[in-house]
VMD Tcl script that builds the backbone (N, CA, C; Angstrom):
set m [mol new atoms 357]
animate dup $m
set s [atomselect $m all]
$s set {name element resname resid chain x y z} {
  {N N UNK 1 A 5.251 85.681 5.710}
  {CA C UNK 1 A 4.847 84.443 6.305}
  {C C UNK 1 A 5.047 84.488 7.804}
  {N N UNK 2 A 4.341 83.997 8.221}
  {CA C UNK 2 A 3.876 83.496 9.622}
  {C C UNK 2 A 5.124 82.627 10.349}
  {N N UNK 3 A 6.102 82.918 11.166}
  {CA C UNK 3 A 6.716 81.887 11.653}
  {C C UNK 3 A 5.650 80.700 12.599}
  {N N UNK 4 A 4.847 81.255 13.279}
  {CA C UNK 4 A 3.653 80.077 13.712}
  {C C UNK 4 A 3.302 78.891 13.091}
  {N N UNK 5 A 2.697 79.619 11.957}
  {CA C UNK 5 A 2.259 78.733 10.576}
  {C C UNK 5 A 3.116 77.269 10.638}
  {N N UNK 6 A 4.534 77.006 10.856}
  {CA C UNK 6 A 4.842 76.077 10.493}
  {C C UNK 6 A 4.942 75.395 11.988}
  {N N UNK 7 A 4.833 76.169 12.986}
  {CA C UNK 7 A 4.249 75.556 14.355}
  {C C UNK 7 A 2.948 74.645 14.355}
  {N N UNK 8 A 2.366 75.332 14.172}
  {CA C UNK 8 A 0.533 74.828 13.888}
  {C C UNK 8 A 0.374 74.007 13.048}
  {N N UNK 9 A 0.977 74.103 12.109}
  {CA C UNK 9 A 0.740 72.893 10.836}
  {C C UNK 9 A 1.440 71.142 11.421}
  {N N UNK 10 A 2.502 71.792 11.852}
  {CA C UNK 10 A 2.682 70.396 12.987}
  {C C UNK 10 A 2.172 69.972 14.146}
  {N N UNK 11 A 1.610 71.215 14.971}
  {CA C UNK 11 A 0.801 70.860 15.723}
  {C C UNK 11 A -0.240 70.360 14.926}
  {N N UNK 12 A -1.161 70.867 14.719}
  {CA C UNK 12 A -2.559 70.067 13.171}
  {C C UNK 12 A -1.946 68.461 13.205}
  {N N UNK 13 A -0.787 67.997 11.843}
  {CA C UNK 13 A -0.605 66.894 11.902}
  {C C UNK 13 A -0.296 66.133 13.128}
  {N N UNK 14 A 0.036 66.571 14.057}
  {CA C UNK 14 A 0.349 65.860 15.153}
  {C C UNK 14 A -0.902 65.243 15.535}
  {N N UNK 15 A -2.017 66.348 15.665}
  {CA C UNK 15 A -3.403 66.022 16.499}
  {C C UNK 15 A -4.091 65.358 15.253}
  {N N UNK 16 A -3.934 65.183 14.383}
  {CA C UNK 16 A -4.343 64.165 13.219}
  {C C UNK 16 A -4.064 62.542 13.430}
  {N N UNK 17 A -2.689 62.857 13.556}
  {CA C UNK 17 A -2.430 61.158 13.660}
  {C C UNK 17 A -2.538 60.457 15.174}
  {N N UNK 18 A -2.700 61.357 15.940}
  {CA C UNK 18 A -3.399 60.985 17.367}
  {C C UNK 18 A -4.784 60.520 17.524}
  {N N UNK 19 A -5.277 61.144 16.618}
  {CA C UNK 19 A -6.872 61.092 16.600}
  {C C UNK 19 A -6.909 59.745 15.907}
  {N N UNK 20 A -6.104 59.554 14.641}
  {CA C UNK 20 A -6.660 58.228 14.059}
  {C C UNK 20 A -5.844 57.145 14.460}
  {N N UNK 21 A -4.659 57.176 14.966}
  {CA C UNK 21 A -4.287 55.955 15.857}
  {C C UNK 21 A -3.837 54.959 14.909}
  {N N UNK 22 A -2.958 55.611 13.714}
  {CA C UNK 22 A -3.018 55.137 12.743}
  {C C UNK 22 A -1.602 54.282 13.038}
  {N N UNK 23 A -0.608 54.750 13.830}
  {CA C UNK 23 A 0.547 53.240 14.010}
  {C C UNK 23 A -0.010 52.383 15.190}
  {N N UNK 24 A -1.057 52.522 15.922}
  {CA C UNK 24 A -1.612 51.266 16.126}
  {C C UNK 24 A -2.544 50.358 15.578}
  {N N UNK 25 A -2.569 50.472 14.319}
  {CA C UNK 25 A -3.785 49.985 13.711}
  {C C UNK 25 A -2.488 49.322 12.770}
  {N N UNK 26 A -1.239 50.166 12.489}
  {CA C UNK 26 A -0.281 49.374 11.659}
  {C C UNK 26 A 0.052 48.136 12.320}
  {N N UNK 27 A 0.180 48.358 13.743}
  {CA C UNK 27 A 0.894 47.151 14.623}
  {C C UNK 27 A -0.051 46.360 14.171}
  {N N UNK 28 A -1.554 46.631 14.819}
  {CA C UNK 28 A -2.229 45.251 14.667}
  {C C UNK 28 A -2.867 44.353 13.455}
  {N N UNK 29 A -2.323 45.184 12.578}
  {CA C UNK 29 A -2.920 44.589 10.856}
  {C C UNK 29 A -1.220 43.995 11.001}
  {N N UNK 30 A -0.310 44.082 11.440}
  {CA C UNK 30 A 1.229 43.197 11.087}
  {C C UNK 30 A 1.034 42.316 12.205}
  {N N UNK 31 A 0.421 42.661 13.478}
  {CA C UNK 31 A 0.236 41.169 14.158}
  {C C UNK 31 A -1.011 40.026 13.467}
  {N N UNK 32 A -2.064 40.613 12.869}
  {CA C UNK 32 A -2.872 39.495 12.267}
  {C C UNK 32 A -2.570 38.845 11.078}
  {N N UNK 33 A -1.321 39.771 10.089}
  {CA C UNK 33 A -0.801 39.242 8.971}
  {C C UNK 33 A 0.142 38.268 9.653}
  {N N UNK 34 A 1.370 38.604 10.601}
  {CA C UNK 34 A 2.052 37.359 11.025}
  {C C UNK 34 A 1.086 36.127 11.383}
  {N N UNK 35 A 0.349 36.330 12.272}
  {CA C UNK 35 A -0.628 35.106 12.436}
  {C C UNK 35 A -1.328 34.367 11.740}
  {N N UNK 36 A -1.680 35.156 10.613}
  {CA C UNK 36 A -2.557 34.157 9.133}
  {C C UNK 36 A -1.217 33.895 8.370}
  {N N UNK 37 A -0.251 34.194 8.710}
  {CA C UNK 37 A 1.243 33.693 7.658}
  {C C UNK 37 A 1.547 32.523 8.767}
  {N N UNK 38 A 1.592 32.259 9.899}
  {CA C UNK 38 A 2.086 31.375 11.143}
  {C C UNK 38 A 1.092 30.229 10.500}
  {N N UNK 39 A -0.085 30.493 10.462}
  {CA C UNK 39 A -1.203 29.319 10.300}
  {C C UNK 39 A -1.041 29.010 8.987}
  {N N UNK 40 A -1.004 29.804 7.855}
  {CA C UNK 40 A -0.601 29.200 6.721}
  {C C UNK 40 A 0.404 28.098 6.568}
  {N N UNK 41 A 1.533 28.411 6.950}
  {CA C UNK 41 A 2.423 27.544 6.812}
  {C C UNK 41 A 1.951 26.191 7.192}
  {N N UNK 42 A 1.764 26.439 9.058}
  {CA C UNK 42 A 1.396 25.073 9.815}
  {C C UNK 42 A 0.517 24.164 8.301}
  {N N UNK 43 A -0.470 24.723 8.070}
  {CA C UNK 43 A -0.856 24.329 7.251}
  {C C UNK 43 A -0.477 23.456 6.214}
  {N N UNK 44 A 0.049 24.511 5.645}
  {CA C UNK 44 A 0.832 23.672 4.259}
  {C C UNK 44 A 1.693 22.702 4.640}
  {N N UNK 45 A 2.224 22.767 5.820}
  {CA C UNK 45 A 3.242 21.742 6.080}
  {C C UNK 45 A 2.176 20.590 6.123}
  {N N UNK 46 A 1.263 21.021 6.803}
  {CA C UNK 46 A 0.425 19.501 7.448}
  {C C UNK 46 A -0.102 18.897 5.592}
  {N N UNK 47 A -0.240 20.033 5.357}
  {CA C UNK 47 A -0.951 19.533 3.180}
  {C C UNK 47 A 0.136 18.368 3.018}
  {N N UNK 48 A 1.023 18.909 2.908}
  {CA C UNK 48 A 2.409 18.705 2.377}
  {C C UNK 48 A 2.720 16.974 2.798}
  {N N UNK 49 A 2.682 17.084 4.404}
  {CA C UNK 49 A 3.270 15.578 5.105}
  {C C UNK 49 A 1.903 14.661 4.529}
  {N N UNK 50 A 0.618 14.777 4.463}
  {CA C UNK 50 A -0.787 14.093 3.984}
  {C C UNK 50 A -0.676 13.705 2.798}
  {N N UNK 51 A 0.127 14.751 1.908}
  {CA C UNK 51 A 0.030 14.439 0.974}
  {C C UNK 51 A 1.122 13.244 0.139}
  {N N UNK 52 A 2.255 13.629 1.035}
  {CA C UNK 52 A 2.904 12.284 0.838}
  {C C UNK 52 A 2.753 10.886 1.551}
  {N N UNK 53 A 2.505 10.986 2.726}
  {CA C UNK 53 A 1.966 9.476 3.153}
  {C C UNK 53 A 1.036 8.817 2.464}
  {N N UNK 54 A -0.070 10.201 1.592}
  {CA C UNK 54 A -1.084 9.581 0.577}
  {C C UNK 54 A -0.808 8.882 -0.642}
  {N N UNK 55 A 0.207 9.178 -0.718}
  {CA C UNK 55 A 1.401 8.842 -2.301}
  {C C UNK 55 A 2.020 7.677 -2.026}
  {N N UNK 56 A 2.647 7.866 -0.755}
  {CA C UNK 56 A 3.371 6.277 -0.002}
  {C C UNK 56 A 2.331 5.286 -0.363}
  {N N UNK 57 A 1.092 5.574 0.311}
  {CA C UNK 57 A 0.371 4.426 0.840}
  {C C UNK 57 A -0.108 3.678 -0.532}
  {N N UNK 58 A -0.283 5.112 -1.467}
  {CA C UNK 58 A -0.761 4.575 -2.694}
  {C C UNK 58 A -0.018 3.731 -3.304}
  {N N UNK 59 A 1.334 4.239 -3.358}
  {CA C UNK 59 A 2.584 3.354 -3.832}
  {C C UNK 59 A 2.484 1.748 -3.913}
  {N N UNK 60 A 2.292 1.655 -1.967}
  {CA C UNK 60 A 2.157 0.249 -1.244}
  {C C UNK 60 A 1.167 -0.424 -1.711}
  {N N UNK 61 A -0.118 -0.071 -1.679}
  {CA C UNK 61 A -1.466 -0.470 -2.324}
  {C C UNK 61 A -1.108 -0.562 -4.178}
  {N N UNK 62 A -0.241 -0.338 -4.876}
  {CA C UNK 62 A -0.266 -0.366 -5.934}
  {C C UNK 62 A 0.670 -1.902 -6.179}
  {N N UNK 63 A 1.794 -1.552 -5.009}
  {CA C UNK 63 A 2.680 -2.709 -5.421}
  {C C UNK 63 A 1.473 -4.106 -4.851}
  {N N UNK 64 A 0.961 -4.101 -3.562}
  {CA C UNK 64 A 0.428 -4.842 -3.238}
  {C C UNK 64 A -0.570 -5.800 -4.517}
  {N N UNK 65 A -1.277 -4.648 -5.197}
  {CA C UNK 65 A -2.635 -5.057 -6.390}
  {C C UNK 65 A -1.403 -6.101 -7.407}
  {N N UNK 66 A -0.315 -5.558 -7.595}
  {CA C UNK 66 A 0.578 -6.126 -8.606}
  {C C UNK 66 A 1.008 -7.514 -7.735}
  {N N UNK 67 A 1.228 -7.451 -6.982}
  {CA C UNK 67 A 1.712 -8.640 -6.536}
  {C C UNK 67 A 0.524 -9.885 -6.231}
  {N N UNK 68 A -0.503 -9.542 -5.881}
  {CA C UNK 68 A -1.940 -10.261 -6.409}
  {C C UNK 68 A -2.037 -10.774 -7.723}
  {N N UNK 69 A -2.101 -9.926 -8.426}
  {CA C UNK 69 A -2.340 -10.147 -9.956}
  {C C UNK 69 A -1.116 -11.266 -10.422}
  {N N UNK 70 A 0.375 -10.694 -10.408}
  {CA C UNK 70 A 1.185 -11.939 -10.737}
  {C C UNK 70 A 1.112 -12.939 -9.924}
  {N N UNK 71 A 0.911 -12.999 -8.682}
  {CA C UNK 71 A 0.362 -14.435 -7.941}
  {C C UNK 71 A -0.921 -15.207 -8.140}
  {N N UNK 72 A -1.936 -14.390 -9.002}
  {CA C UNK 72 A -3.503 -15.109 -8.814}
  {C C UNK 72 A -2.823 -16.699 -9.304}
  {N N UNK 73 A -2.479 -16.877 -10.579}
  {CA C UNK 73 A -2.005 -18.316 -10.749}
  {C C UNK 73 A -1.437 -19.063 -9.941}
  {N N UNK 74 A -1.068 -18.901 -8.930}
  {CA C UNK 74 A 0.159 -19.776 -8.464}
  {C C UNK 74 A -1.360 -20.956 -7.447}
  {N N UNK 75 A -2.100 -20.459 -7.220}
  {CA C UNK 75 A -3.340 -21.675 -6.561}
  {C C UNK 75 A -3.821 -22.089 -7.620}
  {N N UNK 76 A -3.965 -21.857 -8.859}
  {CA C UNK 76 A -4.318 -22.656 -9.536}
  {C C UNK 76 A -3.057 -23.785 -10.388}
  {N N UNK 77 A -1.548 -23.470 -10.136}
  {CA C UNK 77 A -1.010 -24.318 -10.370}
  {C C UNK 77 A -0.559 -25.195 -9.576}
  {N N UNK 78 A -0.620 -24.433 -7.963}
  {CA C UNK 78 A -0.576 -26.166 -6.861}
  {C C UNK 78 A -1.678 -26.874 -7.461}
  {N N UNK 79 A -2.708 -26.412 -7.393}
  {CA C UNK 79 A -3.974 -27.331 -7.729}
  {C C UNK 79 A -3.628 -28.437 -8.862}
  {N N UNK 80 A -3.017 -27.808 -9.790}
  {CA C UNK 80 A -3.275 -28.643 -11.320}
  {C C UNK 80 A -1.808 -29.228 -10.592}
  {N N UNK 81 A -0.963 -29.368 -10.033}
  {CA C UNK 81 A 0.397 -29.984 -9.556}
  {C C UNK 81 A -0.790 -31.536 -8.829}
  {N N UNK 82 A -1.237 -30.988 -7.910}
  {CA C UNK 82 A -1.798 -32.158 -6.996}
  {C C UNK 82 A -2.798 -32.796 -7.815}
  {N N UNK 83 A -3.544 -32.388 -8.476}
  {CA C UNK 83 A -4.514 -33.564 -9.238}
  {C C UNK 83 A -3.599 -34.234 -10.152}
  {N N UNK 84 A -2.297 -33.716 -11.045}
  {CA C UNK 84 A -0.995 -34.591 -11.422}
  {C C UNK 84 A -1.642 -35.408 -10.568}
  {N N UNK 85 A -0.505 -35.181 -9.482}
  {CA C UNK 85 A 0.166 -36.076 -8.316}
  {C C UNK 85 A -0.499 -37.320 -7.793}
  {N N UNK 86 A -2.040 -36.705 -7.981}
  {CA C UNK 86 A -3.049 -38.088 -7.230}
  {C C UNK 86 A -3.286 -38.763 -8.553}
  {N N UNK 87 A -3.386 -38.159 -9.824}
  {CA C UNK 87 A -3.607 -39.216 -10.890}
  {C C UNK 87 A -2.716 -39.923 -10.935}
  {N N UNK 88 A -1.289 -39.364 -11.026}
  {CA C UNK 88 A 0.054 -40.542 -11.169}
  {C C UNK 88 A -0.415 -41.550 -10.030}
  {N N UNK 89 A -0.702 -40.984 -8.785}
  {CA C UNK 89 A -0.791 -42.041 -8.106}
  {C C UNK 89 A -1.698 -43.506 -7.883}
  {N N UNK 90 A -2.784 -42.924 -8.178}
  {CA C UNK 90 A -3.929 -43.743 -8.743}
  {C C UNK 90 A -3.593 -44.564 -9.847}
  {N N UNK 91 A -3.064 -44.050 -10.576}
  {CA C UNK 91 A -2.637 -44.552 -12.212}
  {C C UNK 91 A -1.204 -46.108 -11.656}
  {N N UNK 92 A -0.510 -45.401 -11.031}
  {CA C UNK 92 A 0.695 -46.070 -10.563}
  {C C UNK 92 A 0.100 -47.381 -9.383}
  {N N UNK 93 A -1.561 -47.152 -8.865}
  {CA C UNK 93 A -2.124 -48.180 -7.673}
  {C C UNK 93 A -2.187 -48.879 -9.087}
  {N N UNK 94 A -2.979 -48.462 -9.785}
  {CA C UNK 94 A -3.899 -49.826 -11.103}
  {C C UNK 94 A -2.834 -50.433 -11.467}
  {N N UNK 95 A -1.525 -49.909 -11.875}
  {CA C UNK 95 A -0.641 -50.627 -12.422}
  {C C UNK 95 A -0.234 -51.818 -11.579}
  {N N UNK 96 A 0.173 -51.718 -9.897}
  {CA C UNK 96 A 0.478 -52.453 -9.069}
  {C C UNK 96 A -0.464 -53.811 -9.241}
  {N N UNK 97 A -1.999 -53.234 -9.104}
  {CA C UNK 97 A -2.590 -54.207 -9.030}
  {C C UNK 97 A -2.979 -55.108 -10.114}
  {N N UNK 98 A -2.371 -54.694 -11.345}
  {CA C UNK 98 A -2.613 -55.990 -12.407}
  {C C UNK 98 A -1.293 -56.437 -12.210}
  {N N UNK 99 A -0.047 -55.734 -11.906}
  {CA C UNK 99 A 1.120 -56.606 -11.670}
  {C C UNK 99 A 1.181 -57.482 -10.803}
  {N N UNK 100 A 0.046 -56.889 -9.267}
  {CA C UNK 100 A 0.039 -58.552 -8.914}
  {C C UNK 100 A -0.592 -59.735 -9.089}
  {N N UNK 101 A -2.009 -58.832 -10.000}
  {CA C UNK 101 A -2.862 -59.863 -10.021}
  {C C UNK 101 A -1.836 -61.261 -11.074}
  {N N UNK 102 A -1.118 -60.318 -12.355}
  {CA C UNK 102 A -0.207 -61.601 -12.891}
  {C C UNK 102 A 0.334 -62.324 -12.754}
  {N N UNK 103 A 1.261 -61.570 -11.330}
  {CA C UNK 103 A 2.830 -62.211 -10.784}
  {C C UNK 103 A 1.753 -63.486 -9.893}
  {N N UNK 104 A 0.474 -63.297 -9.197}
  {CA C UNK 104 A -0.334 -64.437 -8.748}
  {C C UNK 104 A -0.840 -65.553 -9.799}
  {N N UNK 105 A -1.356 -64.888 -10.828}
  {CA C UNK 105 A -1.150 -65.996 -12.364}
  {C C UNK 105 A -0.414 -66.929 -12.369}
  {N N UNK 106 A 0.988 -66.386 -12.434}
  {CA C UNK 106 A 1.977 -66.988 -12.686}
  {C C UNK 106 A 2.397 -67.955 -11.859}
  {N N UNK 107 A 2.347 -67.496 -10.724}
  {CA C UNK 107 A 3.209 -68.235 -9.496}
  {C C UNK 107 A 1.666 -69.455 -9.119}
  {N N UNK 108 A 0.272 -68.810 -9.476}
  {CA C UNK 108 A -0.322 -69.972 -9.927}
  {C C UNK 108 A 0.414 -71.402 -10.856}
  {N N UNK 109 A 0.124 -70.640 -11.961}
  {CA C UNK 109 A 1.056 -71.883 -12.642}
  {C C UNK 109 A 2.061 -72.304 -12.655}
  {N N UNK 110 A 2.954 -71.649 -12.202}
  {CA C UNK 110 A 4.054 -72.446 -11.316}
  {C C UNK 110 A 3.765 -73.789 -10.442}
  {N N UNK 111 A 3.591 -73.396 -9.276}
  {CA C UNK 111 A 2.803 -74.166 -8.312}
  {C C UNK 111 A 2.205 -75.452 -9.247}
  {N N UNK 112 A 1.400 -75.055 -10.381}
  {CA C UNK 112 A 0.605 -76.836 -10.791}
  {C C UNK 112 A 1.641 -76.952 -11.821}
  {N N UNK 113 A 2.645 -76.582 -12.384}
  {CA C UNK 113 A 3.916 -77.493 -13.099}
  {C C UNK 113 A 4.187 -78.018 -12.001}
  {N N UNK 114 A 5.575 -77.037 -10.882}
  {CA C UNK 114 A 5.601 -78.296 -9.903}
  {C C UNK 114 A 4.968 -79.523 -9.769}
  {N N UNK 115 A 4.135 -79.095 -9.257}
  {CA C UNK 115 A 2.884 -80.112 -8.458}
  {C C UNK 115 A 2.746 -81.518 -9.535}
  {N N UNK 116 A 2.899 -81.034 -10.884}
  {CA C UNK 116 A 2.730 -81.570 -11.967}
  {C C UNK 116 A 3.596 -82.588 -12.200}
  {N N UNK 117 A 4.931 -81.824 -12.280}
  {CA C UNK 117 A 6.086 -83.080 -11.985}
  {C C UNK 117 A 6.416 -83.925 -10.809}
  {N N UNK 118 A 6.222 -83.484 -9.882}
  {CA C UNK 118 A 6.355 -84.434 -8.708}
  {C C UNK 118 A 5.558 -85.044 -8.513}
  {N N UNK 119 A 3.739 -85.505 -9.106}
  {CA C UNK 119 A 3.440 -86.580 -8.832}
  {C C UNK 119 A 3.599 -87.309 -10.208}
}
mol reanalyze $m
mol bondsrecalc $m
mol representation Tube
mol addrep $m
């Protein structure tokens, strides 16, 4: 054997991996993988925060629909409270006014007893 031989064969690989430039092609496939891993994340984080304010909001909008729904009645029971309120009241005028129309009856006939005995 050739002591050269194992000269040359490293020279050879040497001028091999010069030619193809193959640890700069490693660098820049690990700088574009860090960078699509950098943007991924940003990403997911931004998924991530959207996706819960979307959940919040839904939350809010859910309690909100519920709190509609157990309130729809409450305008229809002021309502039925105040038509009460004006019937009692109405109801409670008519009463007044046959009580006075009587208590005037009366104090009519009062008046002609008096009147009655003193002449």
């Amino acid at each position: 054997m050739d002591p050269n031989i194992s000269e040359k064969l490293v020279e050879s690989v040497t001028s091999i991996l010069k030619k193809t430039i193959l640890f700069e092609k490693t660098e820049r496939i690990q700088g574009i993988f860090i960078g699509l891993t950098i943007c991924t994340s940003v990403f997911g984080l931004f998924t991530m925060y959207n996706t819960y304010k979307a959940v919040i909001n839904e939350n809010k909008l859910n309690d909100l629909e519920n709190l509609i729904k157990e309130n729809a009645s409450v305008p229809k029971v002021y309502y039925k409270i105040l038509l009460d309120c004006q019937n009692s009241v109405y109801n409670m005028s008519q009463l007044q006014i046959k009580m006075d129309t009587k208590l005037q009856t009366i104090n009519d006939k009062m008046d002609g007893l008096l009147k009655n005995k003193t002449e």
